[in-house]
C-alpha positions as CSV (number, residue, x, y, z in Angstrom):
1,X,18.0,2.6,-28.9
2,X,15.3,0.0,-29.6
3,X,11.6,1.5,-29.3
4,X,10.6,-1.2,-26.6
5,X,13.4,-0.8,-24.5
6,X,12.5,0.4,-20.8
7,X,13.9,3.5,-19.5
8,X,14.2,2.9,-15.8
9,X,12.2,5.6,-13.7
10,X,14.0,7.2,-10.9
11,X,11.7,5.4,-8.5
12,X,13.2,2.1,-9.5
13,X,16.8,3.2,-8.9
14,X,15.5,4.6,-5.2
15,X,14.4,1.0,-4.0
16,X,16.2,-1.4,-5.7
17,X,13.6,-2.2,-8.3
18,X,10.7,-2.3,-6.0
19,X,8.1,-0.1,-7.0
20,X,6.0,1.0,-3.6
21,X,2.2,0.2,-3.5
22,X,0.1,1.7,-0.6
23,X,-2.4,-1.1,0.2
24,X,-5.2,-0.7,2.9
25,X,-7.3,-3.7,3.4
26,X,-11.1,-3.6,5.7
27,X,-12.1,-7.0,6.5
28,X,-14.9,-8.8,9.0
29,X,-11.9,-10.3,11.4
30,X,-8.3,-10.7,11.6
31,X,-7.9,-13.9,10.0
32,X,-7.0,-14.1,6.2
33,X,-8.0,-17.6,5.6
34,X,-11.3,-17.2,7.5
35,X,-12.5,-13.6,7.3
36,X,-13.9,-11.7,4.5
37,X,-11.9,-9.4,2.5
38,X,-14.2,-5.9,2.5
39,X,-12.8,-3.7,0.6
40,X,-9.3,-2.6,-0.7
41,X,-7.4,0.5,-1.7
42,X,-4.0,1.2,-3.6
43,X,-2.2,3.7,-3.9
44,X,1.1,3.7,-6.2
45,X,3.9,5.9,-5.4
46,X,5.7,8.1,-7.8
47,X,8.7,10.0,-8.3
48,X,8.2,14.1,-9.0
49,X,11.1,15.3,-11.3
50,X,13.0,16.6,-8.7
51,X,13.0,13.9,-6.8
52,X,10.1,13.4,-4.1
53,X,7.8,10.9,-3.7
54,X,3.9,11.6,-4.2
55,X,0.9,9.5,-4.0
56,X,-0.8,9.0,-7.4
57,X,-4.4,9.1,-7.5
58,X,-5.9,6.0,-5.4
59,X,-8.0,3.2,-6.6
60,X,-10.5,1.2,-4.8
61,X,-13.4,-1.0,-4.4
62,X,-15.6,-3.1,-2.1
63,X,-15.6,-6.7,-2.4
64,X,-18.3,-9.1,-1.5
65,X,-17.4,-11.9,1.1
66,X,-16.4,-15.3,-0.3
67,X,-18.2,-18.3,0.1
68,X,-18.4,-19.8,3.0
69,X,-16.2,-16.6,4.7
70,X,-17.2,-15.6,8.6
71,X,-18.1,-12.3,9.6
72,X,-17.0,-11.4,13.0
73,X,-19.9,-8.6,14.5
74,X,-17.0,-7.0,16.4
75,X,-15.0,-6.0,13.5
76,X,-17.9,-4.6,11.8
77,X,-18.6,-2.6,14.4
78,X,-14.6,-1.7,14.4
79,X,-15.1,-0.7,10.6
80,X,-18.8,-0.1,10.3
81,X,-19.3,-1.9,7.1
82,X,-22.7,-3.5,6.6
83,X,-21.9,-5.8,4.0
84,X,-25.3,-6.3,2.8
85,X,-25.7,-2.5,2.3
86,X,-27.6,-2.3,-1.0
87,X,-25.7,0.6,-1.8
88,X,-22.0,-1.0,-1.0
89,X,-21.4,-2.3,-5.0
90,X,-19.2,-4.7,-4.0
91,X,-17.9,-7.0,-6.5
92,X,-16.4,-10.8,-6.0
93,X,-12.9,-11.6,-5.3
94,X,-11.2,-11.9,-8.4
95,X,-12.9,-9.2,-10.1
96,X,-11.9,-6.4,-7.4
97,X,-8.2,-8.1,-7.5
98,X,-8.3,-7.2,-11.0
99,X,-9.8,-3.7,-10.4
100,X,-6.5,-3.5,-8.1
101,X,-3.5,-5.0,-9.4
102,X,-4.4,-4.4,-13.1
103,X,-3.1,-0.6,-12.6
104,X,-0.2,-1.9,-10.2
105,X,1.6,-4.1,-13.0
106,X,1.1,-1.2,-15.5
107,X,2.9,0.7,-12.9
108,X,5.7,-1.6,-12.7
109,X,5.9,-2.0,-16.1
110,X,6.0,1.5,-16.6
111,X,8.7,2.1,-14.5
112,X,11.0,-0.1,-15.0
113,X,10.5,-2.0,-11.7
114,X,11.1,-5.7,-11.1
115,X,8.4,-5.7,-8.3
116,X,5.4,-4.4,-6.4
117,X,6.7,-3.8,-2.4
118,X,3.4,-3.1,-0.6
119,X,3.8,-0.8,1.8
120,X,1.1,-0.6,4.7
121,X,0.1,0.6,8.5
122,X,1.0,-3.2,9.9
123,X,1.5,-4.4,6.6
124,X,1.8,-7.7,6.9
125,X,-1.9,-7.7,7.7
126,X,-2.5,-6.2,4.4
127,X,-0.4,-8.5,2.5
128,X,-1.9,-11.5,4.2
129,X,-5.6,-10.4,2.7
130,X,-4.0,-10.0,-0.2
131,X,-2.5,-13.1,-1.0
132,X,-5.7,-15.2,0.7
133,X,-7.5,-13.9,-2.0
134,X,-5.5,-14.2,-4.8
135,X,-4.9,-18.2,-3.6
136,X,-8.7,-18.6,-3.1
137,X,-9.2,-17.3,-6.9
138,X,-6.3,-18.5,-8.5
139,X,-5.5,-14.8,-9.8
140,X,-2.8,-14.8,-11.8
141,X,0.4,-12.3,-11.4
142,X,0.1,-11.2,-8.7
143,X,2.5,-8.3,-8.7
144,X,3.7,-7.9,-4.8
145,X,6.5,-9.3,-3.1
146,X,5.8,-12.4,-1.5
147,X,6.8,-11.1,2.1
148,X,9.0,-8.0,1.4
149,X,7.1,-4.8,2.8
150,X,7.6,-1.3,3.9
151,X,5.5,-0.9,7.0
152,X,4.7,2.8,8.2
153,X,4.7,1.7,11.4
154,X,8.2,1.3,11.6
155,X,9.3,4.0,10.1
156,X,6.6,6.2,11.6
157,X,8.4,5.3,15.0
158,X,12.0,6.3,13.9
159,X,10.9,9.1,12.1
160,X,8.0,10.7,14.7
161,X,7.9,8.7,18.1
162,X,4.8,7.3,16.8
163,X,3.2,3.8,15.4
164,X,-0.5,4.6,15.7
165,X,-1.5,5.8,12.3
166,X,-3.9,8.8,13.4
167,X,-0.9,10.0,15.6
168,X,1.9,9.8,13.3
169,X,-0.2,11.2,10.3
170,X,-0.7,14.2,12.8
171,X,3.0,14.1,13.7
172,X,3.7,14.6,10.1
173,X,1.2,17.4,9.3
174,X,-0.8,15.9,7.7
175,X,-4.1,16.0,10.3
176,X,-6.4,13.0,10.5
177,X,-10.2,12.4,10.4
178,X,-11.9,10.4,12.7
179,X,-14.8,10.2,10.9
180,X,-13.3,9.2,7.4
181,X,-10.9,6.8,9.1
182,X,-11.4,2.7,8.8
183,X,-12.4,3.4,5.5
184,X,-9.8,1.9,3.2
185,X,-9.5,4.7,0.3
186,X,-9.1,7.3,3.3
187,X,-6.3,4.9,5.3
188,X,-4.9,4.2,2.1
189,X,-4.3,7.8,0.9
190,X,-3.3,9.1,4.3
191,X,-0.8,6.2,4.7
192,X,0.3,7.3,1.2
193,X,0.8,10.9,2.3
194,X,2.7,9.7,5.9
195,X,5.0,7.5,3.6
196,X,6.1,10.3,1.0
197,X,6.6,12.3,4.0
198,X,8.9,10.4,6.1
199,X,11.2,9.8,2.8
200,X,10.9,13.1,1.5
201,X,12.1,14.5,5.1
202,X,15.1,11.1,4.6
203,X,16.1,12.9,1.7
204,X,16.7,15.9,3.0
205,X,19.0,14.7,5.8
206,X,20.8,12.6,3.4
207,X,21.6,15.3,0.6
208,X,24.4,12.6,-0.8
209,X,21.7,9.9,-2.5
210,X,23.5,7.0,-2.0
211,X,21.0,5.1,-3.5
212,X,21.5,6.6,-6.8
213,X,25.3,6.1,-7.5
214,X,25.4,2.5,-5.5
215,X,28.1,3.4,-3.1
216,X,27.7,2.3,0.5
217,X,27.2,4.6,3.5
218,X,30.4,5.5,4.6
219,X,31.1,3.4,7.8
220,X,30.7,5.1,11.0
221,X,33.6,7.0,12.7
């Protein structure tokens, strides 16, 4: 076997080369274009030997609004971010994307992965942050799917009755802190933990692993 030749990791045989990416995003509004990006957190998901998904440690920063960005007071009230908070080290744009996706595209090297999927609590928010920022600094590689995501708020609903992240966290098990929440490293690692839980749980109901060998479900009866 040649030495540079990628042994896939489980992972990238579970989701069809997609390696999942728990982002959380904090920002001063809801619009990507407009609003500042606050602060991020990612946390890449890995494969245990046997077979489960677990978060791997998170990474995160804050990030100083762009030029020209608007704050809106309500969503800093929502988040309680002071942005000029001397204590905040915040870095610009580019350098927290780097901070960020550096590690991801390691990780999808490292697997064997074609692709980031970003997976998120309304994730298309998330991924909307994302890609502002990376357009507005002209990052380069930016390893997510354009507009592919997992989004814990679906699945949160099939698997628990639930799409509010607090209550489907606490659905799973997993408890949830008021205090701590709205903070992107805490979002970001619970909605890590929620995510590993509802397809850990998958697994066991579907002992077969389709995934694995290719075959289709069998059809319904």
């Amino acid at each position: 076997m040649n030495g540079e030749e990628q042994i896939p990791d489980g992972i990238a045989q579970r989701f069809r080369g997609f390696l999942p990416v728990v982002v959380d995003v904090e920002t001063a509004g809801f619009d990507a274009q407009r609003h500042a990006l606050l602060e991020i957190a990612a946390v890449v998901i890995r494969m245990a030997p046997d077979g489960r998904l677990e978060p791997a440690p998170a990474v995160h920063c804050h990030v100083l609004p762009f030029v020209g960005a608007e704050l809106d007071p309500r969503a800093l009230a929502f988040n309680g971010i002071d942005p000029d908070h001397p204590l905040r080290d915040a870095v610009p744009e580019h350098e927290a994307l780097n901070r960020i996706l550096s590690p991801v595209r390691k990780a999808v090297k490292n697997t064997g992965c074609t692709r980031a999927i970003l997976v998120g609590h309304n994730a298309h928010f998330d991924l909307g942050f994302i890609k502002a920022a990376v357009d507005r600094t002209e990052f380069k590689r930016n390893p997510f799917h354009a507009f592919s995501v997992f989004d814990t708020v679906s699945l949160s609903g099939l698997m628990f009755g639930q799409t509010v992240l607090a209550n489907a966290a606490r659905a799973a098990g997993l408890g949830w802190s008021n205090s701590e929440a709205h903070s992107a490293l805490y979002d970001a690692e619970q909605t890590a933990r929620l995510f590993c839980t509802i397809v850990n749980r998958w697994n066991e109901f579907d002992p077969l692993r389709f995934w694995e060998s290719g075959e289709r479900l069998p059809a319904p009866e």
